[in-house]
C-alpha positions in Angstrom: 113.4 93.9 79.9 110.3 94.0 82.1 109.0 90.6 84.3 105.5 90.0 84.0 103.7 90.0 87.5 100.1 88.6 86.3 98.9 89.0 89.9 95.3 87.6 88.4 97.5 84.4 88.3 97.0 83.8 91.8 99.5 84.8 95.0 102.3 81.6 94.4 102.3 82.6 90.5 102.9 86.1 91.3 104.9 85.8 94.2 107.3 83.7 92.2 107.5 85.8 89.0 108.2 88.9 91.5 111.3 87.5 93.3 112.5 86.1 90.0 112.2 89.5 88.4 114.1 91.2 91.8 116.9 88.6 91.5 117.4 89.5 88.2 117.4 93.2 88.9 114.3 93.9 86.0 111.1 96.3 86.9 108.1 93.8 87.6 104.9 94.7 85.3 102.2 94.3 87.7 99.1 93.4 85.3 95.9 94.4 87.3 92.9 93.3 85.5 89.5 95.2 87.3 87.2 93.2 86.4 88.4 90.1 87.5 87.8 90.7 91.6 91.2 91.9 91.7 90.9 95.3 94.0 91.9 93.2 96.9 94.9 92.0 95.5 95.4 95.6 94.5 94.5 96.8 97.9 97.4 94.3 99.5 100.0 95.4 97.7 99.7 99.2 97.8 100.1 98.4 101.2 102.9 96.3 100.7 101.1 92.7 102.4 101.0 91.2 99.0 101.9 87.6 98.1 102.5 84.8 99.8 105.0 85.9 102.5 103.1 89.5 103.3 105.6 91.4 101.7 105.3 92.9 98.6 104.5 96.0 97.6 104.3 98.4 95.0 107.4 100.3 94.5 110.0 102.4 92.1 110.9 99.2 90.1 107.1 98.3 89.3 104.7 99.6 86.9 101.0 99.0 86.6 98.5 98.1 84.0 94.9 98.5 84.4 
């Protein structure tokens, strides 16, 4: 099973459905849509200052859809 991260959702939708996904111990599908202005978003959490609290990041337990 794989939690849906639709960071396109906003930072407290996303933020939310990736600390439910890590409590539950499942790989967070990080759904980066392009062509919605999203590169930012992107750009955050490669760096790992994504969502609302700064801190999350792109890791082993997330995948990536472009």
């Amino acid at each position: 099973m794989i939690m849906g991260g639709e960071v396109y959702l906003g930072e407290p939708t996303y933020t939310a459905a990736w600390d439910i996904g890590r409590k539950l111990g499942l790989q967070v599908a990080a759904h980066i849509l392009s062509p919605f202005g999203i590169r930012p978003i992107l750009d955050d959490l490669a760096a790992g200052t994504g969502g609302t609290g700064n801190n999350i990041g792109l890791d082993p337990t997330t995948c990536s859809s472009t």
